[in-house]
C-alpha positions in Angstrom: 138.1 132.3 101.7 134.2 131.8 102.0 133.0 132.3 105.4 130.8 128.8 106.3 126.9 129.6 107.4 125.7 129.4 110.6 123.4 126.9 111.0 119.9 127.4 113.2 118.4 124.5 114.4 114.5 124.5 115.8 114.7 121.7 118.5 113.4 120.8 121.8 110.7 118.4 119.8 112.2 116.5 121.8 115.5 117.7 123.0 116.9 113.5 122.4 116.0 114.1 118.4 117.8 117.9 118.9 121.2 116.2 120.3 121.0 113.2 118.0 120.9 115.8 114.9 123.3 118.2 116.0 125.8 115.0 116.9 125.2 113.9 113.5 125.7 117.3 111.6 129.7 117.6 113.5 129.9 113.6 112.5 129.6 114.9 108.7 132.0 118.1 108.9 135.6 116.9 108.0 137.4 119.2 110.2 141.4 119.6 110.7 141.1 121.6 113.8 137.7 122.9 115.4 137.5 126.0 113.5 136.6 123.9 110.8 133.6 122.8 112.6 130.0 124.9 111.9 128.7 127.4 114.1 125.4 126.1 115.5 122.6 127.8 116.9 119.9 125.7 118.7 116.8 127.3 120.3 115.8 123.5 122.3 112.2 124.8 122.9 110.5 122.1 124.2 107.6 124.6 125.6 106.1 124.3 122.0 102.8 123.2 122.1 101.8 119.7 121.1 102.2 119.0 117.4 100.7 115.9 117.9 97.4 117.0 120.1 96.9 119.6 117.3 96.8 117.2 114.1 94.6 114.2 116.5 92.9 116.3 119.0 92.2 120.0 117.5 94.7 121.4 119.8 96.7 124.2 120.4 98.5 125.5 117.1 102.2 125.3 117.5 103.0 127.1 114.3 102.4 130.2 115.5 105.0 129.5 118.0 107.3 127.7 116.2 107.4 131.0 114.0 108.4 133.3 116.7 111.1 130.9 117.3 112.3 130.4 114.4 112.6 134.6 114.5 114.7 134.6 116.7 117.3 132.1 115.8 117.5 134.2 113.1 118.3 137.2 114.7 120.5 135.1 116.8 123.0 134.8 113.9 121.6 131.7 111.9 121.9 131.6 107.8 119.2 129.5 107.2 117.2 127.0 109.9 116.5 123.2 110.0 113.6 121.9 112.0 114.5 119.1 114.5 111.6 116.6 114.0 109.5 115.0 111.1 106.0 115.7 112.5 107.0 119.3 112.8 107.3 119.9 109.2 103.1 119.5 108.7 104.2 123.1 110.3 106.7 124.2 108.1 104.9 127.4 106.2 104.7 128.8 109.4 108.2 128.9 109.6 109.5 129.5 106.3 107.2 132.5 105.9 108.1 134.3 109.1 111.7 134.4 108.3 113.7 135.5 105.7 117.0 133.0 105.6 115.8 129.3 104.1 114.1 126.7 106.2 115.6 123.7 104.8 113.3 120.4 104.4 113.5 117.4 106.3 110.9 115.1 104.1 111.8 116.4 100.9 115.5 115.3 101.1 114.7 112.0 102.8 112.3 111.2 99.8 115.3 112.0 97.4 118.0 109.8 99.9 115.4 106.8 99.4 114.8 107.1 95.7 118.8 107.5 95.6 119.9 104.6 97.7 116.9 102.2 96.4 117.4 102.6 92.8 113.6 101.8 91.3 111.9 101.4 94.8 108.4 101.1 94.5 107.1 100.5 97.8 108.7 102.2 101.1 107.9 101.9 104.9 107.4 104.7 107.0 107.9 104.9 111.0 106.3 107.4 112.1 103.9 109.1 114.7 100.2 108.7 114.3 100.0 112.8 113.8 102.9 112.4 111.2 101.2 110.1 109.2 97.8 111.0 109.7 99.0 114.6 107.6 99.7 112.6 104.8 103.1 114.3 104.4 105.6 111.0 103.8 102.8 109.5 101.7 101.8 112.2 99.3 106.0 113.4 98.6 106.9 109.6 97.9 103.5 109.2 95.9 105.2 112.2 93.8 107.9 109.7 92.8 106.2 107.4 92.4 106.7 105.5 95.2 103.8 103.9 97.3 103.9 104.0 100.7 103.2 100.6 102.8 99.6 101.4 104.7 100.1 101.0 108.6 96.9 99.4 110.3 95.8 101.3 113.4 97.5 98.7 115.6 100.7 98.9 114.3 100.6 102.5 114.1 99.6 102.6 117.7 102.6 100.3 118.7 104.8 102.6 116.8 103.7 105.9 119.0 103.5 104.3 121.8 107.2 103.3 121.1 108.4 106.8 120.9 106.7 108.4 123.5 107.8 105.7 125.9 111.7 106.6 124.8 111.1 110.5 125.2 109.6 109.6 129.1 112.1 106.9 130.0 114.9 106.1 127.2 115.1 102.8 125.3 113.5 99.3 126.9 113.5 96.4 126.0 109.6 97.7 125.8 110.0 100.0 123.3 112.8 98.2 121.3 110.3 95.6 121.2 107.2 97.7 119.9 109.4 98.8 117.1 111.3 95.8 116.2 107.7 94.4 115.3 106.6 97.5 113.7 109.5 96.6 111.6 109.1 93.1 110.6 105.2 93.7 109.7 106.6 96.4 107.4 108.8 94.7 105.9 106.4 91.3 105.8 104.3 93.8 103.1 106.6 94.6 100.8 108.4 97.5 101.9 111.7 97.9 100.1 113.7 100.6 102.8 112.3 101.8 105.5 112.3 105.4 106.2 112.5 106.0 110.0 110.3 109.0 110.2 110.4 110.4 114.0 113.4 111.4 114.8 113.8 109.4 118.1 113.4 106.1 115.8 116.9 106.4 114.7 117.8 106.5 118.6 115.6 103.0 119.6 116.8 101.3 116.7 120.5 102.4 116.7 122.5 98.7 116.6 119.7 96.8 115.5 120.3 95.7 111.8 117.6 95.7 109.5 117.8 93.5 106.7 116.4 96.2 104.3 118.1 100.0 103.8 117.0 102.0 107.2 116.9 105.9 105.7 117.4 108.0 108.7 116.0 111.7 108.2 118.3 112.7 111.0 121.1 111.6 109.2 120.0 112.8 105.4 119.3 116.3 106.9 122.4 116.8 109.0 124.6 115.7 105.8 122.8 118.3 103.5 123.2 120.8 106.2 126.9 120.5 106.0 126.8 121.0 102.1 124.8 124.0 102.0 126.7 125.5 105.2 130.0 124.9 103.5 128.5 126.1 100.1 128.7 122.8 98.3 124.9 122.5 97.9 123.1 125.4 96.7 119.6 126.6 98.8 117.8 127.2 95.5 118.6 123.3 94.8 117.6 122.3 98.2 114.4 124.4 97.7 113.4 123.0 94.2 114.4 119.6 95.3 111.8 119.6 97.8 109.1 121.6 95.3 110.0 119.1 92.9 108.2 116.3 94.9 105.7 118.5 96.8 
């Protein structure tokens, strides 16, 4: 029998996105006791400096950081690492360089979910942080497909921030639900055909609030190809390419 890998997970960014990923990675392990689940370790380092103050402001760089993390999760025990947030991935060479197990990728696969569950999408909108979108990262993998992103005017984009950052302070509000739901409806008022929920605390406002077009939550698409590599039904080198593929 083929031992399962240990999963590393980066988190702490914030620790609500860290918990919603690891509940959703034991969610897609068909177990028939617990030995069947994985073997997580989760380094919840929310001492990481901003991501967003160092895309918008010039700040600190937290890749640096996020390396030396990601080090020692691996000599923690972990096979390969996920990174628990969307904005952190503008990051990601940091990472993958300073370790030598795979850094899995969060965008790459979500790109690949949407393409898969919209078949012939042309246009997709993207919830995401101002930093997060201001890299260019969601719109230059989908452009690679083919696939156009919807352009977010600086109001809405503001709403959308503001939205998360509430949650991580204080939880979901009728505030914050509010901010989103519109963020929402003015996406999908432009033609977007799914919407890719690209900060991984939007999966937690939104959760019970039907959309009437496909919600693709990262979250969700990276803790289910987590599972598959971990229980060697996915190979890395496929992961990898996948994401290289649409780079």
């Amino acid at each position: 029998m083929v031992n399962d890998k240990v999963v590393g997970i980066l988190g702490g960014m914030g620790p609500e996105a860290t918990i919603d990923i690891f509940s959703d990675i034991v969610k897609h392990t068909k177990i028939k006791n617990d030995n069947d689940h994985l073997r997580i370790i989760i380094d919840n380092n929310p001492k990481l400096p901003s991501r967003q103050d160092a895309i918008l402001k010039g700040g600190e760089n937290p890749g640096p950081e996020m390396a030396t993390t990601a080090k020692n999760i691996e000599r923690a025990g972990a096979d390969f690492i996920i990174l628990g947030a969307n904005t952190a991935h503008y990051f990601y060479p940091y990472v993958k360089d300073a370790v030598k197990i795979p850094v899995l990728h969060i965008i790459g696969e979500t790109v690949l979910e949407t393409i898969n569950t919209v078949k012939g999408i042309k246009k997709v909108g993207v919830l995401a942080t101002q930093g997060a979108m201001k890299t260019g990262m969601f719109q230059d993998a989908f452009k690679e497909v083919g696939v156009t992103v919807t352009d977010v005017p600086d109001d809405i984009l503001a709403l959308i921030h503001t939205a998360v950052f509430s949650f991580r302070a204080e939880g979901i509000n009728e505030s914050n639900l509010t901010m989103m739901k519109n963020a929402v409806s003015f996406l999908i008022e432009n033609g977007s055909e799914a919407i890719v929920m690209g900060c991984t605390e939007i999966p937690l406002i939104l959760k019970n609030h039907p959309i009437n077009v496909a919600l693709i939550n990262p979250n969700d698409v990276i803790a289910e190809v987590t599972v598959k590599y971990a229980k060697h039904e996915l190979d890395v080198r496929e992961v990898n390419n996948k994401y290289l593929s649409i780079r």
